[in-house]
Every structure is written in C-alpha cells, then in structure tokens.
N, CA, C and O of each residue as an XYZ file, in Angstrom:
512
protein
N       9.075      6.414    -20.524
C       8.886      4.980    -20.522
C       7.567      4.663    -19.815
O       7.368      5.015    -18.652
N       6.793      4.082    -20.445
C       5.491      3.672    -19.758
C       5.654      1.951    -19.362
O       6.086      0.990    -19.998
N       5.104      2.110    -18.051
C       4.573      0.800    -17.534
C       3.536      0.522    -17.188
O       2.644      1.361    -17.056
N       3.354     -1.051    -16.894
C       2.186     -1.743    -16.488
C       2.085     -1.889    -14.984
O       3.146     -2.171    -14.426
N       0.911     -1.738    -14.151
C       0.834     -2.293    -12.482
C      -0.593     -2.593    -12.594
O      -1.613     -2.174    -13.141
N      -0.037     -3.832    -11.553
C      -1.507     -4.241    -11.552
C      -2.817     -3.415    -11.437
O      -2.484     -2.337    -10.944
N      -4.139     -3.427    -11.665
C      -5.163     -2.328    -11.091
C      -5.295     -3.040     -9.813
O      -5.251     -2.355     -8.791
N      -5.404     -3.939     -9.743
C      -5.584     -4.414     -8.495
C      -4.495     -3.970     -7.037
O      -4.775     -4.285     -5.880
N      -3.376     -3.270     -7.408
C      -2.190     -2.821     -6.447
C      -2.587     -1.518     -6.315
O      -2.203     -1.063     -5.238
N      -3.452     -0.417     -7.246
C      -3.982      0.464     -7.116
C      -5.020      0.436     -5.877
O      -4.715      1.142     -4.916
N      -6.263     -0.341     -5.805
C      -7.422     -0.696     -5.235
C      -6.617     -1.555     -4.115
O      -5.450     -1.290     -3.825
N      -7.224     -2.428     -3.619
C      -6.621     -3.576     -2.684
C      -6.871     -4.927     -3.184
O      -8.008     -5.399     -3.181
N      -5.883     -5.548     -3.601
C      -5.727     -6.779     -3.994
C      -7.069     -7.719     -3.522
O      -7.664     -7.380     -2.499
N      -7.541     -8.938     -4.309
C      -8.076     -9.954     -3.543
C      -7.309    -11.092     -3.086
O      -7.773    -12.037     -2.449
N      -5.910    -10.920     -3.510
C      -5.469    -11.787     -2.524
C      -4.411    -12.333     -3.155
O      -4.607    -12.448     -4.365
N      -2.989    -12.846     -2.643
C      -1.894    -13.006     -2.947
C      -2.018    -14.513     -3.980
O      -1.136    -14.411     -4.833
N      -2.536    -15.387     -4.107
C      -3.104    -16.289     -4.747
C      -3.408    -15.407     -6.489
O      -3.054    -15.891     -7.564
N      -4.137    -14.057     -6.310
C      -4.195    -13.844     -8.147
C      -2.627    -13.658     -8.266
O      -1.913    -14.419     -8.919
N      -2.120    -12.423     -7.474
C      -0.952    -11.925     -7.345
C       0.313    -13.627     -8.547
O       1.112    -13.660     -9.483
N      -0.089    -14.213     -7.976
C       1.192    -16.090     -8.859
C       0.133    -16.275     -9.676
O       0.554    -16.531    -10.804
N      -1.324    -16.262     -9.620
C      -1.392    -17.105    -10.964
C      -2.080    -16.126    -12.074
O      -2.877    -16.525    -12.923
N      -1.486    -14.304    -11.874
C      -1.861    -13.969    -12.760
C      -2.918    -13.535    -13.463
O      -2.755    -13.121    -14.611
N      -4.031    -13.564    -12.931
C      -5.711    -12.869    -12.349
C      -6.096    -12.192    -12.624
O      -7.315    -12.206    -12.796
N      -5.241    -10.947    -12.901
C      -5.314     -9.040    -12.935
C      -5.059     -8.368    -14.028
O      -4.059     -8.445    -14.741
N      -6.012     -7.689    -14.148
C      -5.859     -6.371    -15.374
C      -4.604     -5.385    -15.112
O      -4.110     -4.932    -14.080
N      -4.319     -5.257    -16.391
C      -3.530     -4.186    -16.224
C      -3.412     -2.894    -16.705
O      -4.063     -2.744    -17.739
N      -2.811     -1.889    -16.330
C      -3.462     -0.655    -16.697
C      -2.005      0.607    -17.113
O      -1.123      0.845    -16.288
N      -2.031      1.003    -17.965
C      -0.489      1.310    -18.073
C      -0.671      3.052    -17.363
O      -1.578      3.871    -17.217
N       0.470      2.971    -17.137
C       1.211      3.901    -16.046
C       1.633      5.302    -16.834
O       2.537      5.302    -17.669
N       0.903      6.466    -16.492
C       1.554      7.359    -16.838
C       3.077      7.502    -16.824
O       3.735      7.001    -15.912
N       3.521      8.036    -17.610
C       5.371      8.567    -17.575
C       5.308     10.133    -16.716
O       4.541     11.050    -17.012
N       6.200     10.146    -15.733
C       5.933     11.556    -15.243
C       6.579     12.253    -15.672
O       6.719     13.351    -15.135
N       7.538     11.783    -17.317
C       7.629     13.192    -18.153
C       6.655     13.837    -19.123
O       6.699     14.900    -19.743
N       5.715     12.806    -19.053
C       4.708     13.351    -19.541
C       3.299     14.012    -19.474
O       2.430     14.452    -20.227
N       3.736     13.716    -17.259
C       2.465     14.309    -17.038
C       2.536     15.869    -16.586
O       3.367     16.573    -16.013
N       0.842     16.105    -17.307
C       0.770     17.949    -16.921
C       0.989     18.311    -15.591
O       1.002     17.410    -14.751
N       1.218     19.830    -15.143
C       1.929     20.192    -14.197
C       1.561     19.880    -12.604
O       2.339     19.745    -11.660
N       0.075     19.809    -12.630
C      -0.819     19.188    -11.938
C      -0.834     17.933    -11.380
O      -0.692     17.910    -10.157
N      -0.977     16.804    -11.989
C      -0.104     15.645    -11.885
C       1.099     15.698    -11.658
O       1.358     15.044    -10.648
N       2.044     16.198    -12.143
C       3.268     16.206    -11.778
C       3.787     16.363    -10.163
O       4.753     15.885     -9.570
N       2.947     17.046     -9.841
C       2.785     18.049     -8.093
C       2.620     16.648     -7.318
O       3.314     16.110     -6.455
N       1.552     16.308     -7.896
C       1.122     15.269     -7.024
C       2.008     13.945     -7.163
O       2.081     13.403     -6.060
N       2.544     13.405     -7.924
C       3.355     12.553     -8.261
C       4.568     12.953     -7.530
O       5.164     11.986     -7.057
N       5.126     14.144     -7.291
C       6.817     14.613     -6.700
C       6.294     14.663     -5.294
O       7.062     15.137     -4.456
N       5.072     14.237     -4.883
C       4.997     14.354     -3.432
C       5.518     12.530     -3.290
O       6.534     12.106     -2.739
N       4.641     11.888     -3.854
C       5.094     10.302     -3.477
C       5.864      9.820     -4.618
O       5.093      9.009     -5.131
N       6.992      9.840     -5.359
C       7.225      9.165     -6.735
C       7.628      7.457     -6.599
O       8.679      6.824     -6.498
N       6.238      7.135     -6.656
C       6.198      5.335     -6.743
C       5.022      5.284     -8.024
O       4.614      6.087     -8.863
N       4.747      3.919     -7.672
C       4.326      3.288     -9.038
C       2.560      3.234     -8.777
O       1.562      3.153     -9.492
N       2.826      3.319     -7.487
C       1.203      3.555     -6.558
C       0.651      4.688     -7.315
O      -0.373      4.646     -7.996
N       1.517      5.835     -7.114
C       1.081      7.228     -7.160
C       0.803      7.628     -8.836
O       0.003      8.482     -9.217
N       1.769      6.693     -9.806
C       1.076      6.949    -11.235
C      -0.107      6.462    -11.393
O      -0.944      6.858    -12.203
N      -0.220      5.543    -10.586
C      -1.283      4.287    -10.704
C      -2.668      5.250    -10.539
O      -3.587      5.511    -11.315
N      -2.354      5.660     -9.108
C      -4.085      6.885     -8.811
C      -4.104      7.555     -9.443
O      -5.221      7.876     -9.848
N      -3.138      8.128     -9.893
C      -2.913      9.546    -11.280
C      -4.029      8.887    -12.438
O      -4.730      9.829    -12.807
N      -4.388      7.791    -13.043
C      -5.141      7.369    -13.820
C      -6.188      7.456    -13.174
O      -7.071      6.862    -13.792
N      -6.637      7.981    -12.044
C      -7.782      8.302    -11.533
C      -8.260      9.756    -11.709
O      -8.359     10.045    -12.901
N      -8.576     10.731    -10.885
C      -8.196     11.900    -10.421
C      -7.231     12.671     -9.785
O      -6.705     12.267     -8.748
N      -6.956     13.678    -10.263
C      -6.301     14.284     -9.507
C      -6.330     14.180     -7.280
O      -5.631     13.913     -6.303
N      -7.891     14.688     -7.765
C      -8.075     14.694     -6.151
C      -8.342     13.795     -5.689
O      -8.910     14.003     -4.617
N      -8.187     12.344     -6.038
C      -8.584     11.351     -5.496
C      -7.242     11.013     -4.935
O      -6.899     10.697     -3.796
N      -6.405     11.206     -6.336
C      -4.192     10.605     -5.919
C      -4.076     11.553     -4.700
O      -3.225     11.130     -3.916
N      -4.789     12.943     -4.210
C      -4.232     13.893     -3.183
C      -4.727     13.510     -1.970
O      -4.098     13.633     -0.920
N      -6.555     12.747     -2.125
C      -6.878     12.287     -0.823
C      -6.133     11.105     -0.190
O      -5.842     10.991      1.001
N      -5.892     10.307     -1.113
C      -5.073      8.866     -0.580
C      -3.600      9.465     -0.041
O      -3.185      8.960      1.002
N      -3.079     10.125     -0.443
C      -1.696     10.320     -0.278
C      -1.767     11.374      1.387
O      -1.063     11.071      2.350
N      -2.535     12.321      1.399
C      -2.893     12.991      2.609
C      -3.175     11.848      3.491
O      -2.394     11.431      4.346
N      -4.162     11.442      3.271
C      -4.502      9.617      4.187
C      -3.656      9.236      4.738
O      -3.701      9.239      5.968
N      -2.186      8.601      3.840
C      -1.151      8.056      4.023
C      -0.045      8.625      4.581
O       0.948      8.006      4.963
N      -0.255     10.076      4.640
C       0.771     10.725      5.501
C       0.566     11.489      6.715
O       1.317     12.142      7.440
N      -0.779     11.195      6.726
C      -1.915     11.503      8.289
C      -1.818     10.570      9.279
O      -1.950     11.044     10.407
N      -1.551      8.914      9.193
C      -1.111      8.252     10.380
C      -0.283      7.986     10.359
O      -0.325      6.880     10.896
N       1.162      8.277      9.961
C       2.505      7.711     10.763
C       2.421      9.402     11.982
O       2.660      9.300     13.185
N       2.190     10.256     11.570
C       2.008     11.381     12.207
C       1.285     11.674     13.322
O       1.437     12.726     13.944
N       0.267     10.558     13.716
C      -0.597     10.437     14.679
C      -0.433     10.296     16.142
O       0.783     10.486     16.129
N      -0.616     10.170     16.998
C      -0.387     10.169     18.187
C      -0.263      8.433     18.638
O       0.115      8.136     19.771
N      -0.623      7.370     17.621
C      -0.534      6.315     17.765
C       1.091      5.463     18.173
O       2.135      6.013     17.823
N       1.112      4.759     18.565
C       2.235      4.100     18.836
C       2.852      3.522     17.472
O       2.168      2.880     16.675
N       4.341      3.839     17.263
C       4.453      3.450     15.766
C       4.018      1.659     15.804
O       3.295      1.193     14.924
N       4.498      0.912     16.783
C       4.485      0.123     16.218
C       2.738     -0.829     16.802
O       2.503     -2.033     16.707
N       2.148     -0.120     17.165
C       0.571     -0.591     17.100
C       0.272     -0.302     15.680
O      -0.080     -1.074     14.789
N       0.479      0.931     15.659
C       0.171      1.217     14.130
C       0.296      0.131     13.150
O      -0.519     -0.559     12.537
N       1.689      0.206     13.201
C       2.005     -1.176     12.136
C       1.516     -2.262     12.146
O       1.536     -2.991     11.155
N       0.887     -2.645     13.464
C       0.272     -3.826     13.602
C      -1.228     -3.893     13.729
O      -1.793     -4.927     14.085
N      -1.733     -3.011     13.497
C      -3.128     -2.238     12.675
C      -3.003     -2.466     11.365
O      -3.766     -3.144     10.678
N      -1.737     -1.719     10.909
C      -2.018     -1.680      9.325
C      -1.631     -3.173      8.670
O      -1.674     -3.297      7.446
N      -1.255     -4.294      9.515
C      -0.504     -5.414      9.082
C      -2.079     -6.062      8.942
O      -2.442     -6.708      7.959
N      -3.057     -5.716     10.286
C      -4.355     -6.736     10.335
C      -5.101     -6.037      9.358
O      -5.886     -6.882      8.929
N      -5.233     -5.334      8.965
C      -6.288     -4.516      8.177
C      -6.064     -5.105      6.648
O      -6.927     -5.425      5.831
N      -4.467     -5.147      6.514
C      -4.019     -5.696      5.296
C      -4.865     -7.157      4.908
O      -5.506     -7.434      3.894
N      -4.558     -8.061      6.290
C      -4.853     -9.758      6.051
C      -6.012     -9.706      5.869
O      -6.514    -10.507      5.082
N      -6.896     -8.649      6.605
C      -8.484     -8.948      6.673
C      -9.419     -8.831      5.188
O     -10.445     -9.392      4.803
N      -8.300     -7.581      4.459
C      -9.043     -7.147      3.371
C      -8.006     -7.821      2.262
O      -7.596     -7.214      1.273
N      -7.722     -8.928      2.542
C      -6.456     -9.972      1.672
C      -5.566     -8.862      0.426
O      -5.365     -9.215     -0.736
N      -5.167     -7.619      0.957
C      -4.367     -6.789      0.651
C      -2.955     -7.215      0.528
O      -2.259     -6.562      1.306
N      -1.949     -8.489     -0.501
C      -0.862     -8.443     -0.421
C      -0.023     -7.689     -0.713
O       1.171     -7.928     -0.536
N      -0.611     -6.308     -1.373
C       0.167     -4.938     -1.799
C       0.585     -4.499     -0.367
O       1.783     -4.423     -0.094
N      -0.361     -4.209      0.548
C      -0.238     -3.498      1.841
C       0.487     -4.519      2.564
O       1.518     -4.060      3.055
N       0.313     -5.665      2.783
C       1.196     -6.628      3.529
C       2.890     -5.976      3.172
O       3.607     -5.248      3.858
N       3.136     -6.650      1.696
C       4.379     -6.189      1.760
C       5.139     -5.422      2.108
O       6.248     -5.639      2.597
N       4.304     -3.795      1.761
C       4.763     -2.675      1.799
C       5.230     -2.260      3.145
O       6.085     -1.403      3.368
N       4.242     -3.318      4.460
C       4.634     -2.715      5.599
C       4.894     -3.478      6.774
O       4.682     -3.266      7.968
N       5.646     -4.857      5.839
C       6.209     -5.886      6.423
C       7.655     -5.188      7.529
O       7.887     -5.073      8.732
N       8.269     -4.897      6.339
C       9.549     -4.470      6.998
C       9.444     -3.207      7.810
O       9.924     -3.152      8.942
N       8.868     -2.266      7.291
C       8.554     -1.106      8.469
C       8.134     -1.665      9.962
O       8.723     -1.538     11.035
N       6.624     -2.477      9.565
C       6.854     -3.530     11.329
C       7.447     -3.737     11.470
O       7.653     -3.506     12.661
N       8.823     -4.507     10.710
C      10.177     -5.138     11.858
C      11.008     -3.730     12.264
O      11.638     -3.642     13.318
N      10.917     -2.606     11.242
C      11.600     -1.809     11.750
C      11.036     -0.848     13.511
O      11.626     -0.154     14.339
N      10.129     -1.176     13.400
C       9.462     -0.737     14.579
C       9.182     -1.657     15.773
O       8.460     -1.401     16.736
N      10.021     -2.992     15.491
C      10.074     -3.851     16.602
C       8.200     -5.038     16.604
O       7.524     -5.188     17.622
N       7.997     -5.381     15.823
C       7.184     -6.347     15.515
C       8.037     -7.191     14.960
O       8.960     -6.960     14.179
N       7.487     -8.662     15.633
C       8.435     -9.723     15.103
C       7.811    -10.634     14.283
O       6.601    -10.533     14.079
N       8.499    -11.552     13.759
C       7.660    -12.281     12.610
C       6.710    -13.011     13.315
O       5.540    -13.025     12.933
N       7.013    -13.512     14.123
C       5.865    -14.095     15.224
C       4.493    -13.368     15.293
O       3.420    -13.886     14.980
N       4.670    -12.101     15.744
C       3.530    -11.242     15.577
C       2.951    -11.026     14.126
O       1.764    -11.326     13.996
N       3.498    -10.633     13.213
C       3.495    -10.324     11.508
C       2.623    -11.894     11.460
O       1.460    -12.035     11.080
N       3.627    -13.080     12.001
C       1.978    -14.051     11.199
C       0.989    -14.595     11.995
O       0.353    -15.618     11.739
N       0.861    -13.811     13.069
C      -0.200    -14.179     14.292
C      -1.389    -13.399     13.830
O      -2.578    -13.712     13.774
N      -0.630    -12.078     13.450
C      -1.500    -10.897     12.600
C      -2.653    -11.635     11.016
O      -3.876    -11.721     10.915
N      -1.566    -12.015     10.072
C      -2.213    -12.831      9.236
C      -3.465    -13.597      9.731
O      -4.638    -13.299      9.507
N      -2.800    -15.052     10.726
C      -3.826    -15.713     11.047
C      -5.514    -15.395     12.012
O      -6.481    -16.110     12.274
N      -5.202    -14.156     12.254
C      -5.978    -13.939     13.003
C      -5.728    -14.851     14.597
O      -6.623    -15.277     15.326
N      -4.789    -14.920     14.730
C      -4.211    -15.595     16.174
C      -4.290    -14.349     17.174
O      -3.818    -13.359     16.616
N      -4.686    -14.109     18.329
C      -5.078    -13.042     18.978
C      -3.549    -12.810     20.319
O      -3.105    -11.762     20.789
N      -3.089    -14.360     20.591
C      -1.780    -14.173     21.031
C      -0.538    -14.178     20.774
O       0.157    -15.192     20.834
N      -0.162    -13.135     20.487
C       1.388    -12.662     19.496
C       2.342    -13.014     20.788
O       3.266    -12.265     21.105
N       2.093    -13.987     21.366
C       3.449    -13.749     22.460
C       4.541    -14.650     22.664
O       5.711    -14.642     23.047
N       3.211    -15.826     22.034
C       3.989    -17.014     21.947
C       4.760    -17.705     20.723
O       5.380    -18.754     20.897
C-alpha cells in the first residue's frame, strides 16, 4: 500500500498555518514490501512514515538522520532539558512535525504545558 506525507514533514515544516490550509507537496511513500534489502535495514530500524519519507532520499542520508536521532536521548543531557531544547528548536525553525512529535515525551519527562508554551513564545520565564 503506498502513501502520501507531506515533503515538508520530511524537511522541517514552515509552519503549522500550511500544515490547515494545505500548502504542501506531496510525495508518495515507499511500501516496505517493496523496498530492496538495503532500505529495508534502514526502515526496520525506525518503521514510521518519517523513515519511508528519507528512504526517497538516500540511503545514507535516512542512516545519518536516524543515528542523529538516536545520539541525543543517549547523551549525558538531562532528559527533560533535552526536551525543552528540542521543543525551542522546533518553534524557532516553525517545525510543527517536531513540536508534535515531542510534545508528549516533554510531559512525559515532567515539562508542563506552561513551559511547552513559554517555549513556543519565546517567554524566557517558564515558572510562572
């Protein structure tokens, strides 16, 4: 079964605004019964819609992002600074793919919504 994702959820969104009114190319999605063995490897490491998505790239490009992505929860960083790194990095580069994805992981790591939209606004005191 082949699908569609945005290219823009591949790359980083410009911003949750195309996301409703519809903005974005789309690019259809390998089937990972149909991809060669190579792809396949790389796809059974992450199986999301992300990971077919880079698969329409290179090989070694889907292996650098995915190494990337499994290089800082592993880090010596505090999980939940982290998250609240990856929450500002999201707003700054109007990433609503990355927002979502690591909305709830912040709450799971004790960031509160307070913080999550202090983060957005660029508000520097999450306390209040």
């Amino acid at each position: 079964m082949r699908q569609s994702l945005p290219a823009a959820a591949i790359a980083h969104e410009q911003g949750l605004d195309q996301l409703q009114n519809g903005a974005m190319a789309f690019i259809t999605l390998p089937d990972p019964a149909d991809m060669p063995d190579a792809k396949r490897a790389v796809y059974d490491r992450f199986p999301a819609n992300l990971t077919r998505g880079l698969l329409c790239t290179t090989t070694e490009i889907a292996y650098g992002y995915l190494d990337l992505g499994s290089a800082f929860p592993k880090s010596l960083l505090d999980p939940r600074l982290r998250e609240m790194v990856i929450l500002r990095v999201g707003a700054l580069s109007r990433s609503a793919y990355e927002r979502m994805q690591h909305i709830g992981i912040a709450h799971s790591v004790g960031v509160t919504d307070t913080e999550v939209a202090a983060l957005a606004w660029n508000r520097a005191d999450t306390t209040n």
